[in-house]
Residue frames relative to the residue before (quaternion, step in Angstrom):
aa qw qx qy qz dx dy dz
X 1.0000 0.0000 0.0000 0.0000 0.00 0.00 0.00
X 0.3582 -0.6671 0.5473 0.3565 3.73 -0.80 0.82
X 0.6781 -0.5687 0.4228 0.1950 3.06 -1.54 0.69
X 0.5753 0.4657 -0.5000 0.4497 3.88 1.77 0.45
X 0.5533 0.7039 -0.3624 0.2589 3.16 1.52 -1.20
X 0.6648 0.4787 -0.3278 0.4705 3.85 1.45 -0.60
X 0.3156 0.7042 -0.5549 0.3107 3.96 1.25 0.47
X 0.8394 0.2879 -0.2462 0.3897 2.90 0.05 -1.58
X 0.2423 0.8093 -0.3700 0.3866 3.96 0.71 -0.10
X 0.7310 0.5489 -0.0415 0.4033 2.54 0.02 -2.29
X 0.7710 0.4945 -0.1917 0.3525 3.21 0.31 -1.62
X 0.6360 0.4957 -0.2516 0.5352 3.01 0.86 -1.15
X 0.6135 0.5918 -0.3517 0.3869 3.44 0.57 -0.44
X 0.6863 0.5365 -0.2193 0.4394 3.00 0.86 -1.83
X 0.6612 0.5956 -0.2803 0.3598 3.68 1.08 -1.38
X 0.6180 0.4292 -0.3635 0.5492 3.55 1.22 -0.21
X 0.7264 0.3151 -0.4548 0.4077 3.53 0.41 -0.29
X 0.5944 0.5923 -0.4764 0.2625 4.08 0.64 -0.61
X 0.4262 0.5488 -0.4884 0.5278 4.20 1.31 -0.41
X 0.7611 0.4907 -0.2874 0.3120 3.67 0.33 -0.76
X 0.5146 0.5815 -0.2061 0.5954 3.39 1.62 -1.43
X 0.4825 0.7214 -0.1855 0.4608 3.50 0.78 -0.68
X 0.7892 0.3036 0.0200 0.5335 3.45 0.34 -1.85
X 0.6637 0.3111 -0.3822 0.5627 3.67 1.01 -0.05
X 0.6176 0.5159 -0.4585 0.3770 3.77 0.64 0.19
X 0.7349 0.4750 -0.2374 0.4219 2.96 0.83 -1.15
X 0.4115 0.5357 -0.4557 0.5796 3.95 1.43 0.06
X 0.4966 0.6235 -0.4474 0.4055 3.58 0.57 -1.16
X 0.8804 0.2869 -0.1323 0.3538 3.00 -0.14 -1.81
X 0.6739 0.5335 -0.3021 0.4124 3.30 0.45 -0.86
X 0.7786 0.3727 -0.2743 0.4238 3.56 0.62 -0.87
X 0.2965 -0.7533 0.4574 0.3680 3.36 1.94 -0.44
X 0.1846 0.8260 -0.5322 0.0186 3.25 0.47 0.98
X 0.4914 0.6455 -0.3295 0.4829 3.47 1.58 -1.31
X 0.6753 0.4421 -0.4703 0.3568 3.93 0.72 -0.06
X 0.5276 0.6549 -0.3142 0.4405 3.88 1.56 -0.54
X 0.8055 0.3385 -0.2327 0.4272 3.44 1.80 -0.72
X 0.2918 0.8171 -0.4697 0.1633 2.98 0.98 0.43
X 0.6955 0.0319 -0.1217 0.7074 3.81 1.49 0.04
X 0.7803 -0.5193 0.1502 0.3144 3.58 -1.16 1.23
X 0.3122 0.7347 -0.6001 0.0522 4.06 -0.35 0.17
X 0.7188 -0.4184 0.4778 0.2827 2.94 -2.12 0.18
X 0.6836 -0.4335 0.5154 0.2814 3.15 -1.65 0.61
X 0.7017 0.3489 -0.3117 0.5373 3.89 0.57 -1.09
X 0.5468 0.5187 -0.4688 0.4607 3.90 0.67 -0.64
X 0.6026 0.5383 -0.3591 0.4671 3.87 0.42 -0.97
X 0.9254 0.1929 -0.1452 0.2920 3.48 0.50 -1.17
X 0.5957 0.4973 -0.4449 0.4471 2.97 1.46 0.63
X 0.4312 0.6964 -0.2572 0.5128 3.32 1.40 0.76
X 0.6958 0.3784 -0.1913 0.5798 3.32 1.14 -1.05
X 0.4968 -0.5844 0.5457 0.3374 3.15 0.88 -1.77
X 0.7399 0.3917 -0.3529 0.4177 3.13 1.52 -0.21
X 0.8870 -0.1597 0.1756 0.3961 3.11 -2.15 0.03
X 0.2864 -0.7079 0.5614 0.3188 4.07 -0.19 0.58
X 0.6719 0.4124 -0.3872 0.4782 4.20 0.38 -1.10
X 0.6440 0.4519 -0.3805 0.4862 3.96 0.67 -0.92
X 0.6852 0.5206 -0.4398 0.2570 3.47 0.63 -0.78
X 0.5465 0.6082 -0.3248 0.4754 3.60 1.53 -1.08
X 0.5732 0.5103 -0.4643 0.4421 3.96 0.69 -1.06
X 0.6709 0.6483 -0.2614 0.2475 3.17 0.49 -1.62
X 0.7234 0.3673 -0.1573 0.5631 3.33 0.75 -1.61
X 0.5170 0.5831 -0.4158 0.4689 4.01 0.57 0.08
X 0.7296 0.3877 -0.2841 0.4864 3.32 1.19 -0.76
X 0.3258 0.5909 -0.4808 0.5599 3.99 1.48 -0.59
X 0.8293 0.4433 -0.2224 0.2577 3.87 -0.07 -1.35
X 0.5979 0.3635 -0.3466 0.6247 3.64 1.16 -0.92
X 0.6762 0.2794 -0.4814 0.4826 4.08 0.15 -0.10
X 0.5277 -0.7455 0.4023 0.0619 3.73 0.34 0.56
X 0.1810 0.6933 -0.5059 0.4803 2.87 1.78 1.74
X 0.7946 0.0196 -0.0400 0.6055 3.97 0.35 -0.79
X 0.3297 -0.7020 0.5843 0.2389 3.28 -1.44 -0.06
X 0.2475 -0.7220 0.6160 0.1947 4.17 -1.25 0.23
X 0.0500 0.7684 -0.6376 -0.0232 2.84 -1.22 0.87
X 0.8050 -0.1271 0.1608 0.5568 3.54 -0.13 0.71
X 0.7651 -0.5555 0.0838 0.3147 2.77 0.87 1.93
X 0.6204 0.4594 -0.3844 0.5063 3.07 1.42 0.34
X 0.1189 -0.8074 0.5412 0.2025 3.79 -0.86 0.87
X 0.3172 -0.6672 0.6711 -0.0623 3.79 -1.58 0.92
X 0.2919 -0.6912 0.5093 0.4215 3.28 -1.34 0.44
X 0.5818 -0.4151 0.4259 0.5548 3.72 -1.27 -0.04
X 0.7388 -0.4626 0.4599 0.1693 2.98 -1.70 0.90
X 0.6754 0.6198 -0.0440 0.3972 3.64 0.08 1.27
X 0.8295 0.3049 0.1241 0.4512 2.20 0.37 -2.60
X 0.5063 0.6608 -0.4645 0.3022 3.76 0.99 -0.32
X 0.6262 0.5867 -0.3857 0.3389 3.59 1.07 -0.98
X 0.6644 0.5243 -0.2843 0.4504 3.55 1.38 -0.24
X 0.7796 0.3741 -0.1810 0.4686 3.42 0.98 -1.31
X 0.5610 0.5654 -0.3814 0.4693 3.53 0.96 -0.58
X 0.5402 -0.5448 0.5767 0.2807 3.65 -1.53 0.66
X 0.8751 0.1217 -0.2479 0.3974 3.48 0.12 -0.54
X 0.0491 0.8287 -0.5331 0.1634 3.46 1.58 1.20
X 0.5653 -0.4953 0.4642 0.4686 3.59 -1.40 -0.01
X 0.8541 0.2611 0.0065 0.4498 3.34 0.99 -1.20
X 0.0298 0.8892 -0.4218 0.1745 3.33 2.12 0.36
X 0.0233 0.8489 -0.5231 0.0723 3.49 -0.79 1.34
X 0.1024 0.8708 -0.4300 0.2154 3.33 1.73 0.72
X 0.7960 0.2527 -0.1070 0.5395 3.49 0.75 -1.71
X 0.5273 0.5316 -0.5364 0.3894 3.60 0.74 0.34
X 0.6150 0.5447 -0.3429 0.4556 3.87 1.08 -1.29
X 0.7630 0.4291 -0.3558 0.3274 3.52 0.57 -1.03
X 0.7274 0.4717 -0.3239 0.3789 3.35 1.38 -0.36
X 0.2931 0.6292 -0.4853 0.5316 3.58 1.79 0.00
X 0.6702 0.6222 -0.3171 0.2514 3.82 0.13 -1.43
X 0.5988 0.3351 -0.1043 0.7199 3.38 1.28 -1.94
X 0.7225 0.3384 -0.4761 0.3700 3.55 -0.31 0.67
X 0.6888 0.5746 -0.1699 0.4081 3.47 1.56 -0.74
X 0.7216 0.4983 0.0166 0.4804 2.87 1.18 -1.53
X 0.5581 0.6168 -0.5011 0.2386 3.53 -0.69 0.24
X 0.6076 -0.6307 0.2891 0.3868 4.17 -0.92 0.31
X 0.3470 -0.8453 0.3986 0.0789 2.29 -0.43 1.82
X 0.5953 0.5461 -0.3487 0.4752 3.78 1.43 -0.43
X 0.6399 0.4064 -0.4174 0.5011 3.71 0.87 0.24
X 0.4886 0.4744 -0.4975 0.5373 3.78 1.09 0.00
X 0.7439 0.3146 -0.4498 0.3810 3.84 0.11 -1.12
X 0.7365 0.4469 -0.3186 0.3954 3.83 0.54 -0.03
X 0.5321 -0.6200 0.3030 0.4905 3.64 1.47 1.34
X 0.7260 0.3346 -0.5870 0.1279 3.44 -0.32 0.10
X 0.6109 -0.5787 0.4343 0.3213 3.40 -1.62 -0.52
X 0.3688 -0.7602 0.5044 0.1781 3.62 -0.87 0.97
X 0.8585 -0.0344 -0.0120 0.5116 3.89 1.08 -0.33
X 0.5834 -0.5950 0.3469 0.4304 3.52 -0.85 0.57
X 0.5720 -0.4814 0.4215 0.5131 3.82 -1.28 0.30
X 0.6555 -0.4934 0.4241 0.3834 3.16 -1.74 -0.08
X 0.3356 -0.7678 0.4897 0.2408 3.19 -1.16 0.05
X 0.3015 -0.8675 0.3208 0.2315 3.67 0.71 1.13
X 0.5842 0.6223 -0.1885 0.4857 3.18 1.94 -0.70
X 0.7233 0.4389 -0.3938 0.3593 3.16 0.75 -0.16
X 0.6355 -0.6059 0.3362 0.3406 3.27 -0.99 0.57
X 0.6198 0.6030 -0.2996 0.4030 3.52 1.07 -0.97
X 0.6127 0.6104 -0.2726 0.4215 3.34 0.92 -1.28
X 0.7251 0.3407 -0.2920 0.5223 3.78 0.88 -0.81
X 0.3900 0.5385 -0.5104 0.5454 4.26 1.43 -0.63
X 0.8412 0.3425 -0.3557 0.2202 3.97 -0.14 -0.43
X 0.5528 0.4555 -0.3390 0.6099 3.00 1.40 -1.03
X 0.5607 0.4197 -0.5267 0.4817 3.99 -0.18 -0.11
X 0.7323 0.3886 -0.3467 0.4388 3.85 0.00 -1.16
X 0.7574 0.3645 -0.4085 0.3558 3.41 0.07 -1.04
X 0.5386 0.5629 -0.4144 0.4704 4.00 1.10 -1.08
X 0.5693 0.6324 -0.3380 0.4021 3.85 0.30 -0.66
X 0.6822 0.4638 -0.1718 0.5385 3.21 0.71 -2.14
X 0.8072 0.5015 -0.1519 0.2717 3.31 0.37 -0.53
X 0.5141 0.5538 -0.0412 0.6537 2.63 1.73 -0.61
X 0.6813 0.1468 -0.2811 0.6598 3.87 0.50 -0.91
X 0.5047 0.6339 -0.5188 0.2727 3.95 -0.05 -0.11
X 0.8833 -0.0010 0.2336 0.4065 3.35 0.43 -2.21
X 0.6395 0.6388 -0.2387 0.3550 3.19 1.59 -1.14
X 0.7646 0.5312 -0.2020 0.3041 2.55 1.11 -1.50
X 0.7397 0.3234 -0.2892 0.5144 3.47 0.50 -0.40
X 0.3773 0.6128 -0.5190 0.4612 3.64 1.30 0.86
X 0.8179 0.3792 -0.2328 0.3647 2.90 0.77 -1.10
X 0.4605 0.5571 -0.5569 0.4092 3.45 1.27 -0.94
X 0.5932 0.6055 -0.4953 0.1902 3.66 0.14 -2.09
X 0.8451 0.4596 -0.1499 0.2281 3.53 0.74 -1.50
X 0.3705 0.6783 -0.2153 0.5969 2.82 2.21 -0.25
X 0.7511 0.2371 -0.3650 0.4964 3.81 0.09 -0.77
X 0.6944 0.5564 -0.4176 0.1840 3.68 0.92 -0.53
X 0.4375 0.6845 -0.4748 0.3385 3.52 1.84 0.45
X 0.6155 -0.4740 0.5334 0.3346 3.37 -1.46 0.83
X 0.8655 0.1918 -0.1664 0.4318 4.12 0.45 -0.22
X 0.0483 0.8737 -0.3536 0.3305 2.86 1.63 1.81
X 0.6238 0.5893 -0.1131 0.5008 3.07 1.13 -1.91
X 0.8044 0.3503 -0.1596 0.4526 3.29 0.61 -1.34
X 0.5169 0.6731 -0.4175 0.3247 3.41 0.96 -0.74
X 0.2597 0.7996 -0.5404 -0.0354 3.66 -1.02 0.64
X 0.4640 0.5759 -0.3112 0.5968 3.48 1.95 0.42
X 0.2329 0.8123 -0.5332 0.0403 4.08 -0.26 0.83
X 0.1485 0.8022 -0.5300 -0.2315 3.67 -1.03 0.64
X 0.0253 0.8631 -0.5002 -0.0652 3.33 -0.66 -0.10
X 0.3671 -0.8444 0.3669 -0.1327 2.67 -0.99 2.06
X 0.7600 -0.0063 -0.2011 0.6180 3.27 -0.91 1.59
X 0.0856 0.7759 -0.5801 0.2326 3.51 0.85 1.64
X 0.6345 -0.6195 0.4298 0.1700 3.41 0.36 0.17
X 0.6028 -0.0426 0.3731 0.7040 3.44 0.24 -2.08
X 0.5296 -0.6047 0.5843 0.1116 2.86 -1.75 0.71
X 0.1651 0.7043 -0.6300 0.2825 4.01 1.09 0.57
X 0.8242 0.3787 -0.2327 0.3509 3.52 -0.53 -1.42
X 0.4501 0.6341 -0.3696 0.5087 3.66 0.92 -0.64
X 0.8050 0.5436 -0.1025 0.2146 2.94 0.46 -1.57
X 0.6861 0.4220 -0.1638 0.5695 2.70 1.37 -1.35
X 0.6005 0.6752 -0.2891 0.3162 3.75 1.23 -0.21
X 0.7166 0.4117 -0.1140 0.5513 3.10 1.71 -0.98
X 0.6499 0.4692 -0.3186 0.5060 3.14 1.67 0.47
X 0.6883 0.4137 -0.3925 0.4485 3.14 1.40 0.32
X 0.6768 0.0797 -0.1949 0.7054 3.70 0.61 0.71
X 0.5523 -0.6704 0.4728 0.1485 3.40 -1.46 1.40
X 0.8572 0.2449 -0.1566 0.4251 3.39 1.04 -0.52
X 0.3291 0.6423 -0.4636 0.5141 3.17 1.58 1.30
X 0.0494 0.7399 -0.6671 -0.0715 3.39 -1.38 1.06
X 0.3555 -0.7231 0.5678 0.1686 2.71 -1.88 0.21
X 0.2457 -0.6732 0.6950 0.0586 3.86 -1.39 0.75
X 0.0912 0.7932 -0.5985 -0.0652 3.16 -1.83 1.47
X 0.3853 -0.6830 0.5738 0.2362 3.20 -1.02 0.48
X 0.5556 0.6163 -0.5495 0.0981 3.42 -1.05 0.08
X 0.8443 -0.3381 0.2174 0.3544 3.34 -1.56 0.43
X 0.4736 -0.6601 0.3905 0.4329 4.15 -0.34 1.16
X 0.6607 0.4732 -0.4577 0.3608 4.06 0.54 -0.70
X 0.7006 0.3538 -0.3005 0.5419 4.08 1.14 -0.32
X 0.3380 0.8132 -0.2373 0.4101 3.18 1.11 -0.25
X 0.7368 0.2506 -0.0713 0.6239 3.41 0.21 -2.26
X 0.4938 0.6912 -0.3361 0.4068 4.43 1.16 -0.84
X 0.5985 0.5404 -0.1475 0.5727 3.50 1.27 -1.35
X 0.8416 0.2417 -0.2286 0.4255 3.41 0.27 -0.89
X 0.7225 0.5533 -0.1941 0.3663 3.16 0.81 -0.99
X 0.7325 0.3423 -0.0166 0.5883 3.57 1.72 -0.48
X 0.7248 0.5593 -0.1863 0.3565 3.27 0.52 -1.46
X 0.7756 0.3493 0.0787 0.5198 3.05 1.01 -2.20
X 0.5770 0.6843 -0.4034 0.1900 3.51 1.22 -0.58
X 0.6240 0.2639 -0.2531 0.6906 3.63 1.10 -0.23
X 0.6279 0.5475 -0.5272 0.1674 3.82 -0.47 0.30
X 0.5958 -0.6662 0.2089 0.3969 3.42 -0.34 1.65
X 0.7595 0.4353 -0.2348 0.4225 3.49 0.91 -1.48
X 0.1877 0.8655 -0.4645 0.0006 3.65 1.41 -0.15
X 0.5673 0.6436 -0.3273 0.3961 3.84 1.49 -0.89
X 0.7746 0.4126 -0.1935 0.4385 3.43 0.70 -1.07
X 0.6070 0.2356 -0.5107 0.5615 3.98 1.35 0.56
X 0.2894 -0.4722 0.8030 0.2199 3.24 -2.09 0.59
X 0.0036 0.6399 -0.7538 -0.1496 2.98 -1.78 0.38
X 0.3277 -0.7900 0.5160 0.0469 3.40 -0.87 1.39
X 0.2368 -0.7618 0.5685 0.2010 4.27 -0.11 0.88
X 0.6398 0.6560 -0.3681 0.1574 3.43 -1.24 1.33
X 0.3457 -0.7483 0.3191 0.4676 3.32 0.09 -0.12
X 0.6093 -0.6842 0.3649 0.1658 3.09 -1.04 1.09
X 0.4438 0.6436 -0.3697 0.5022 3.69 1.61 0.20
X 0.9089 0.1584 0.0329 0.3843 3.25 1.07 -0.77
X 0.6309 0.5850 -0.3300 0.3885 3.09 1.80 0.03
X 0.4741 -0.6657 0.3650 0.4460 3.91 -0.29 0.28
X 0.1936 -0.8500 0.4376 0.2203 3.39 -0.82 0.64
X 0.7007 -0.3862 0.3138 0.5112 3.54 -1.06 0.36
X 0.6813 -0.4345 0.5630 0.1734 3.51 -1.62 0.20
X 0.8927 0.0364 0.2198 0.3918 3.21 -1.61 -0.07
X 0.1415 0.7421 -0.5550 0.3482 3.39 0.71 1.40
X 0.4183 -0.6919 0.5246 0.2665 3.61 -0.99 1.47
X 0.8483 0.1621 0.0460 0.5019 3.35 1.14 -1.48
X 0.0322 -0.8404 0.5339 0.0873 3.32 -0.76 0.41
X 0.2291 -0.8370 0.4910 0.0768 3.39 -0.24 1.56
X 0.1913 0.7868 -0.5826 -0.0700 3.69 -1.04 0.08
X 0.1292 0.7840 -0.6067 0.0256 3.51 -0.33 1.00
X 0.9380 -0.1336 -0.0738 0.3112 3.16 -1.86 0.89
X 0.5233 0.5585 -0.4303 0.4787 3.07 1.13 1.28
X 0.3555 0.5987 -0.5906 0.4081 4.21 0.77 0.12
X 0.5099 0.6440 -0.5383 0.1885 3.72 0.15 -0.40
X 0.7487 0.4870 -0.1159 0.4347 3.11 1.29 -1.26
X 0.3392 0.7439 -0.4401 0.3713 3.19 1.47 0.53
X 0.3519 -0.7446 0.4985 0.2706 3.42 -0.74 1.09
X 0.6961 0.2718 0.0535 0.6623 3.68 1.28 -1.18
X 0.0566 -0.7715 0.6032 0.1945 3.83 0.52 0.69
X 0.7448 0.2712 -0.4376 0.4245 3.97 0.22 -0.66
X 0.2633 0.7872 -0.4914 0.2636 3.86 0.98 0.21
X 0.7457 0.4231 0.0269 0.5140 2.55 0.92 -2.55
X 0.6489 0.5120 -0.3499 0.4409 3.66 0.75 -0.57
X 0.3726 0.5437 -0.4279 0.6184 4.02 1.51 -0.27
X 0.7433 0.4419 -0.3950 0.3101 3.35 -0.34 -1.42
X 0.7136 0.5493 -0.2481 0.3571 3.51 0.70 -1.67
X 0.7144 0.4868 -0.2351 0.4443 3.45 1.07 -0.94
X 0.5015 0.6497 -0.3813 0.4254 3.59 1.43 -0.63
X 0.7451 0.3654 -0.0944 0.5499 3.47 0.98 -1.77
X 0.3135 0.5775 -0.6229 0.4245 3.80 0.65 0.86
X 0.0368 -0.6898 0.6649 0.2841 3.23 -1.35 0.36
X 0.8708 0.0392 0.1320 0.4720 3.34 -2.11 0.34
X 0.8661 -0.0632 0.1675 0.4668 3.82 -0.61 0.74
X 0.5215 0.7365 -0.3549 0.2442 2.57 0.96 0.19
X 0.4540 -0.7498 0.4235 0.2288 4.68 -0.71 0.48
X 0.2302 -0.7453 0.6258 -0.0025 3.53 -1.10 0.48
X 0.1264 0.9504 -0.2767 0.0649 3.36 -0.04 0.99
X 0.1557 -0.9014 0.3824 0.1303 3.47 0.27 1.02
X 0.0832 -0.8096 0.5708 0.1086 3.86 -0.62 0.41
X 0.0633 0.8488 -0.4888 0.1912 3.60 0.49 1.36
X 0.3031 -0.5673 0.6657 0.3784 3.65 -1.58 -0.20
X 0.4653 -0.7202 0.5130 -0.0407 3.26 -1.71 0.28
X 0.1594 0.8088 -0.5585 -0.0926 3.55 0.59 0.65
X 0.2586 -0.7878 0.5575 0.0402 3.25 -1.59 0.75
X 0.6494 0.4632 -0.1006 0.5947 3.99 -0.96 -0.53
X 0.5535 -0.5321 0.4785 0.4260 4.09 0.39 0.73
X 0.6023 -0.6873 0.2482 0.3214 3.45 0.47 1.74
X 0.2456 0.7961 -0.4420 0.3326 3.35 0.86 1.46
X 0.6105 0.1427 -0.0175 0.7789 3.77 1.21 -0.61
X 0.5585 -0.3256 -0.7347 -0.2056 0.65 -2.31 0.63
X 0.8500 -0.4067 0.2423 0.2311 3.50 -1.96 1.05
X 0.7717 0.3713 -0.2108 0.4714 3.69 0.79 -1.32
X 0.7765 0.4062 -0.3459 0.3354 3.34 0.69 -0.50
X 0.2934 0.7047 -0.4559 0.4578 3.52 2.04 -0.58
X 0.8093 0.4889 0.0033 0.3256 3.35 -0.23 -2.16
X 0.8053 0.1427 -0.3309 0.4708 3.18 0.84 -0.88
X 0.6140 0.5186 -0.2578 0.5363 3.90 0.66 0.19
X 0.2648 0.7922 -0.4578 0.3044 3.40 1.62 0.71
X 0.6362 0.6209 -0.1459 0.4341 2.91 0.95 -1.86
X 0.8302 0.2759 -0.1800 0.4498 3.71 0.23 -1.09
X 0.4486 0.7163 -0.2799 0.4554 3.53 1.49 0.39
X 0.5756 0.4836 -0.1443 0.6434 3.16 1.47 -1.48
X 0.9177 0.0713 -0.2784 0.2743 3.44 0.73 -0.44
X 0.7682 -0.4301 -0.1367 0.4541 2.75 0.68 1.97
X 0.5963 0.5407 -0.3530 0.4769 3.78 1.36 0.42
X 0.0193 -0.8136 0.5404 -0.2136 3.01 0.70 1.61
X 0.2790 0.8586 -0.4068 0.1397 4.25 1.03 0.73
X 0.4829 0.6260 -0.5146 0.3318 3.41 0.83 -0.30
X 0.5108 -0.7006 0.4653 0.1782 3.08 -1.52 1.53
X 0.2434 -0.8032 0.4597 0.2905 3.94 -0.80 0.23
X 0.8628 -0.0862 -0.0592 0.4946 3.28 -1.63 0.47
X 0.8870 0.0792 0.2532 0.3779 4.10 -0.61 -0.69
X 0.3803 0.6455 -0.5426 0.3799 3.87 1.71 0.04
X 0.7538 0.4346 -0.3922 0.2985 3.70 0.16 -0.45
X 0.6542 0.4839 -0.4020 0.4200 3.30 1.36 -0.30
X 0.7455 0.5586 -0.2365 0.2763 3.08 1.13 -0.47
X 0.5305 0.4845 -0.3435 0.6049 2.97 1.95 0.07
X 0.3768 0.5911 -0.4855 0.5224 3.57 1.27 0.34
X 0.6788 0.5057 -0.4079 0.3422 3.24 0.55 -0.98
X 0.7470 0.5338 -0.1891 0.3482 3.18 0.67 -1.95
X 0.7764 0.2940 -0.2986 0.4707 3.83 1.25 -0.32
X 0.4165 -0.8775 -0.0419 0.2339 2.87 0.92 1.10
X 0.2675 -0.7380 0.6195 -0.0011 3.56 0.07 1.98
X 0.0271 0.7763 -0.5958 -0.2042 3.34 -1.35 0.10
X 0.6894 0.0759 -0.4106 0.5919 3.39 0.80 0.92
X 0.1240 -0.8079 0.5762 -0.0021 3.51 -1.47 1.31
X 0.1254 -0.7974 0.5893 0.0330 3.38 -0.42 0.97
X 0.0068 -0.7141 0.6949 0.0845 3.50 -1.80 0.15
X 0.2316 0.7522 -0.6169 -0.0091 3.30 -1.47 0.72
X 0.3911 -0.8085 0.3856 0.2111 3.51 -0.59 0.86
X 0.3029 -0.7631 0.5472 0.1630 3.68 -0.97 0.76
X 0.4510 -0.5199 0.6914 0.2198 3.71 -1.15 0.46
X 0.0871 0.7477 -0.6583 0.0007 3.69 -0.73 1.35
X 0.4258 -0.5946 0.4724 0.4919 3.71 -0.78 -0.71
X 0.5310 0.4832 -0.4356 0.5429 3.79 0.85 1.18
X 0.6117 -0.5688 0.3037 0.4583 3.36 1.54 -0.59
X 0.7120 -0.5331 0.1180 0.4416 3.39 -0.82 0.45
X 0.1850 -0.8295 0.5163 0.1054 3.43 -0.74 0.23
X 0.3019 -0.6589 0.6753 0.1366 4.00 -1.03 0.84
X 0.2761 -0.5566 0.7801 -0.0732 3.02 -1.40 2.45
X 0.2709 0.7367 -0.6189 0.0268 3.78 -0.51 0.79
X 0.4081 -0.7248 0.5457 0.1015 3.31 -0.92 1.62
X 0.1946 -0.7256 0.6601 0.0059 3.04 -1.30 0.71
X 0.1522 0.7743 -0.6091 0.0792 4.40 -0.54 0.77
């Protein structure tokens, strides 16, 4: 047998064990085990702690180890060296409650969607919980990885240096803000986003952060609220979906540029009759089927750059850990 003919195989193979690989993270998280390992202990210490089975518990944690979450040493297990700031709840960059909420957004049966019916009720925008998650999980997600994705892509603009006016709209969490007014004293920042993440931002996010004076956060929806002026930068990531009029809003953004001023978008891309690229197809299957089918294709943002009128439009794509993503500039 040639040595491609065993790809596909594999795969198929591999696809039965990842539902499993799966099921030993999500115990991870949920039970918060990665917090028990934060210094070396026994398998029975683990399970007389949780409650669980002491011989299952050892199988268990062997398997945390061949996926190369903790390590053993003489029977004693630990996380890898590193890695706690991620798995641990009170990690710097702790992504426990971001994975579980990817999961309930990812996950769900997918053979009763392809046969029309419906797996859960709509949201309820009113309810208070519904925004407590989306804030937590955007956050988690944000301080974990995004954020310094995005800064990275931010300082790499030619009107970085100069830049000391930033907004960015339907930011979610207040990470990037953050990390803006903390790199140059006499840079601010401006958000926009909906009043229920909004009041979450101020009331929580920002309430101890030293530079807290130099971000506004503005409550509203960005379709319709007026934006600041003379903005060095304008940031928008994975949030144009919600554009009623995308070249509407893309007029608006360019009006409130100042002098030399950038527009930036931080989008996926579908491509190939919205077939690739793989993670975002696959992982955004689920919320497609139920009826948020928003990802932007190949070049729509540049081209609605065009239509409100940008006159110089770049694109270049970045390598995220959600998948690739299209930085398309707009001057």
């Amino acid at each position: 047998m040639e040595k491609h003919d065993n790809l596909l195989p594999a795969m198929l193979v591999d696809l039965v064990q990842a539902p499993i690989r799966w099921q030993i993270v999500k115990i991870a998280f949920s039970q918060r085990i990665f917090d028990h390992l934060a210094t070396p202990i026994t398998a029975q210490d683990v399970a007389t702690r949780l409650g669980f089975d002491a011989v299952r518990c050892e199988l268990y944690l062997n398997a945390l180890c061949a996926m190369g979450l903790i390590e053993k040493q003489q029977g004693l297990f630990v996380n890898r060296a590193g890695y706690g700031a991620f798995l641990q709840s009170d990690g710097e960059k702790s992504m426990g409650d971001l994975i579980l909420h990817l999961a309930k957004t990812r996950h769900d049966d997918l053979e009763l969607l392809l046969k029309g019916g419906e797996t859960s009720a709509p949201l309820d925008m009113n309810r208070a919980e519904h925004w407590d998650g989306a804030a937590k999980s955007l956050f988690a997600f944000h301080r974990s990885v995004a954020g310094e994705q995005m800064f990275a892509c931010l300082c790499e603009l030619p009107e970085w240096e100069t830049a000391r006016h930033f907004l960015d709209i339907g930011a979610g969490s207040s990470i990037l803000a953050q990390k803006i007014v903390a790199s140059h004293p006499a840079r601010r920042a401006t958000i926009i986003d909906l009043p229920p993440l909004a009041q979450r931002m101020t009331q929580e996010q920002l309430a101890d952060f030293p530079a807290r004076d130099r971000i506004t956060v503005m409550a509203g929806d960005f379709n319709h609220v007026d934006l600041p002026e003379n903005q060095d930068v304008i940031w928008a990531s994975m949030t144009l979906y919600y554009a009623r009029d995308l070249t509407a809003v893309l007029r608006r953004c360019r009006q409130s540029l100042a002098p030399g001023g950038v527009f930036v978008s931080f989008h996926e891309e579908l491509c190939h009759e919205r077939t690739l690229p793989e993670p975002h197809i696959v992982g955004r299957l689920i919320p497609a089927m139920k009826g948020n089918d928003a990802s932007f294709d190949k070049d729509q943002i540049a081209q609605a750059m065009r239509a409100a009128g940008f006159a110089s439009i770049s694109v270049r794509m970045v390598q995220t850990v959600v998948g690739p993503m299209a930085v398309t500039m707009g001057r």
